[in-house]
N, C-alpha and C positions, 0 to 999 in steps of 0.2 A: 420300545426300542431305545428314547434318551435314558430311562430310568435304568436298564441294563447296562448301556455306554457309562453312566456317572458310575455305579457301583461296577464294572471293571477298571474304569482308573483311579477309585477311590483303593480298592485292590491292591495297583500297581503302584502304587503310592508308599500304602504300610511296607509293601515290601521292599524296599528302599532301603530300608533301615537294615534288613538281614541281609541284604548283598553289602550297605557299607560295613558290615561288623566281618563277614569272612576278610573282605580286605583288607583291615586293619593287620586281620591276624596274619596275613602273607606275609607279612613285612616285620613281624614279631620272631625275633631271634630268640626270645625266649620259645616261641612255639615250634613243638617237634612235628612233622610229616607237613612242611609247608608245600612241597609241590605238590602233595595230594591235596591241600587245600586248593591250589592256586587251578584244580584241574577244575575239586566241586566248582568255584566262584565262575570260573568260565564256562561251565554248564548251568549254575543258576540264572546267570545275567544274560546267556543267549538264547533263553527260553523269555526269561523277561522280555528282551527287546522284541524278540518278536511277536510276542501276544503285544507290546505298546506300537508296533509298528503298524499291524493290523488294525486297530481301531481309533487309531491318531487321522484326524481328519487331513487332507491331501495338502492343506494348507501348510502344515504345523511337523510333515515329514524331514523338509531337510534338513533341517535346525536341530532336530530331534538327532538323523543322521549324524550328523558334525558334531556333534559329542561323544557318537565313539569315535567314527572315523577319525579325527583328529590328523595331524599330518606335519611336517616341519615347516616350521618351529614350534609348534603346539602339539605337544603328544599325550592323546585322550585315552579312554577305557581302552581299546581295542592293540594297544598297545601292552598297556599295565597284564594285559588279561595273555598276552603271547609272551611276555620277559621280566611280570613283574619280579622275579628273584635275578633279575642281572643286575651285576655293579655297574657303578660309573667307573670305570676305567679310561674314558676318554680325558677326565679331570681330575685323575685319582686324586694329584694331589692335594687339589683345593678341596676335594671331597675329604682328605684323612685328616684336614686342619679344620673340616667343619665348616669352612666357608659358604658352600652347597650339600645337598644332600648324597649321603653314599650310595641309593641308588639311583638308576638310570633313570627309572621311571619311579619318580617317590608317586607315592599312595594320595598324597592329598593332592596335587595337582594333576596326576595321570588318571585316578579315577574320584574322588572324594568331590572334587570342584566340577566336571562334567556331568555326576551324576547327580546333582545339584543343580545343574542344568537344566537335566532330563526332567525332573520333578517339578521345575516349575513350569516346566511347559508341559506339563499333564493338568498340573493347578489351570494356568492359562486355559486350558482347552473346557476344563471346569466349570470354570466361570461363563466361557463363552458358550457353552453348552446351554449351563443353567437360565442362561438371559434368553440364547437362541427358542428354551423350551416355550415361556410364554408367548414368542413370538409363532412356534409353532402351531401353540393353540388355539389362537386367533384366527392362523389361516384356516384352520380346519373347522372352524365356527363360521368362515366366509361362506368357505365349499358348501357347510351343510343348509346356510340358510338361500344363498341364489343358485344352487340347482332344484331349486322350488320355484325360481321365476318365473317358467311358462304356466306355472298355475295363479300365479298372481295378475298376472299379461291378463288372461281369459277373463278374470274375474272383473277386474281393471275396465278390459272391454266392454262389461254388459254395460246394457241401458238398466237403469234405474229410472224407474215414476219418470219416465220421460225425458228423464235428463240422459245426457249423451255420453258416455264411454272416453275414456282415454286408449287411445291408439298411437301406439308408441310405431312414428316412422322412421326414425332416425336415431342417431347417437346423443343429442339433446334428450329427444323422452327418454331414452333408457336413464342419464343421468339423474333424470326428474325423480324416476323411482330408485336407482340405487342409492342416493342423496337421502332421503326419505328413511329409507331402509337401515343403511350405516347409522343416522340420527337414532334410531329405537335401540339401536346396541351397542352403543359406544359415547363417550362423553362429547368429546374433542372432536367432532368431522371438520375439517378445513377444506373447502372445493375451491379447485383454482389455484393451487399451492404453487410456487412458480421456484424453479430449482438455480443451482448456480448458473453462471453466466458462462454459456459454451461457444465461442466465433461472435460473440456481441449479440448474440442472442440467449431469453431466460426461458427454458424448456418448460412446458406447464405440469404438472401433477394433476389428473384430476379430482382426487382426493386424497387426504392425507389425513391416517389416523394420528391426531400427534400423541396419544398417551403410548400408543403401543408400539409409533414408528413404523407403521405399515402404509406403505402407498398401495392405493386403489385405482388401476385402470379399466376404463370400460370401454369396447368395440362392437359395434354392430356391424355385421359381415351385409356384403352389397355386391352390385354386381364390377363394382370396382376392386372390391378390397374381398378377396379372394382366398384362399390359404397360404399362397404363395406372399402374397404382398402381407398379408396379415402375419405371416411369422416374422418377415424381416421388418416392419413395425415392433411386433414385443420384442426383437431381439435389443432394435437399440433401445425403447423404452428402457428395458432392464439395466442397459449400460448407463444411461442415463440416472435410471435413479439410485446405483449406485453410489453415485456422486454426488448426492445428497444428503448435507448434515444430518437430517432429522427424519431420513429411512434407511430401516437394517432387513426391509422385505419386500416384493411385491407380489400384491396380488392382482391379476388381471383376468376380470369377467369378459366375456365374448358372446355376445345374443346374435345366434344364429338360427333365425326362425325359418329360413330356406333352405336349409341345411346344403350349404355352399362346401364344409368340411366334410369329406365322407368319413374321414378316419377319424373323428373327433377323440378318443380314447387315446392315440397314440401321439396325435398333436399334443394332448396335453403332458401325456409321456415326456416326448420330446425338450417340454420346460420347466419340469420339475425338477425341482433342487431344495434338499434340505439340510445344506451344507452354511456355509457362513456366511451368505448371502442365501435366504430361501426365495422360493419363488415359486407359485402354483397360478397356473391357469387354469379357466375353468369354462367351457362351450357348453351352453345350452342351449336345444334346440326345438 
């Protein structure tokens, strides 16, 4: 899915170039049949915008918007694209002395400078794409190695030559082993990472990948911390480690070995995001 996203807006990009070159010509008094240009460029650019509007993440939409819409005293594409062949009559004269331009809407501030705009906030979305993808991949190397926990649990459990088992009762052992675990696949584990300062209090992280910027929460479901308590826990987690420098994800494990969630597949539904902040939770049971 990101690799389709980069190459549609790398797409929407080149073609840039061919929407700015019809508009040039609109406005070329040497060139003959301009309003049938001016009809193509407003059918190429309204097919444009809406294939970019489509897959412009929700963040990045109204910035995007305001470069056609445009509006007084800033008059963008969506302007140029309804009267770019009208004069300026309102200032003829300063207009016939060259002072400003003769027309209404000249080409390089009505559409040339906004679409310029547009483009670089497709670049922007580029970049934050391309950063977001390793980040993606990370999460999905989380998902694939602790929905294999409750076979580690069991094993964990047995007795060996007599010696006794780890029996994970709490959110402490579960830490013991996700600690553990993160250390085999990652450089950097920091446990205990402690976030900005919120009401005179420093919220804790309980782990933090620093190479990748991924924070790590873990939950064991109880007879207190229920689905209900347990979703408004990660909600603020998430908001929380938004707010910190050195995470752009969360990911949060939930060991639910009583299976207190019934609908675990839609809980996690419910807080999945692969947007610019990601965020995957993960209940196993």
């Amino acid at each position: 899915m990101t690799r389709r996203v980069l190459e549609k807006i790398a797409e929407l990009i080149r073609r840039t170039d061919t929407l700015a070159g019809l508009a040039d010509e609109v406005q070329n008094e040497a060139r003959d049949g301009r309003e049938d240009l001016l009809r193509r460029l407003a059918e190429a650019y309204g097919t444009w915008y809406a294939e970019a509007m489509a897959i412009l993440p929700s963040d990045h939409l109204e910035a995007f918007r305001k470069e056609y819409e445009g509006g007084f005293p800033t008059y963008k594409i969506k302007h140029f694209l309804q009267a770019g062949l009208e004069l300026n009559t309102i200032f003829a004269e300063l207009a016939a002395q060259g002072t400003i331009s003769k027309w209404l809407y000249p080409v390089s501030t009505a559409f040339h400078a906004p679409l310029t705009e547009q483009k670089q906030i497709l670049r922007n979305v580029v970049a934050q794409i391309g950063g977001s993808a390793g980040i993606l991949t990370t999460l999905d190397s989380l998902e694939e190695v602790f929905r294999r926990l409750p076979i580690a649990v069991t094993v964990l459990r047995q007795e060996v030559r007599g010696r006794p088992g780890l029996i994970v009762k709490d959110e402490y052992d579960l830490q013991r082993i996700v600690h553990a675990v993160l250390c085999l696949h990652h450089l950097d584990v920091r446990p205990e990472e402690y976030g900005p300062s919120r009401a005179g209090a420093h919220p804790r992280l309980d782990f933090l990948l620093k190479n990748e910027r991924v924070a790590v929460e873990t939950k064991m479901t109880r007879t207190n911390l229920g689905p209900r308590k347990l979703g408004d826990e990660l909600a603020q987690d998430v908001l929380r480690y938004r707010a910190h420098d050195h995470v752009d994800a969360c990911f949060a494990l939930v060991y639910d070995p009583e299976k207190y969630v019934l609908n675990a597949s839609g809980f996690e539904q419910d807080f999945r995001t692969d947007t610019s902040f990601p965020v995957r939770v993960v209940i196993v049971q």
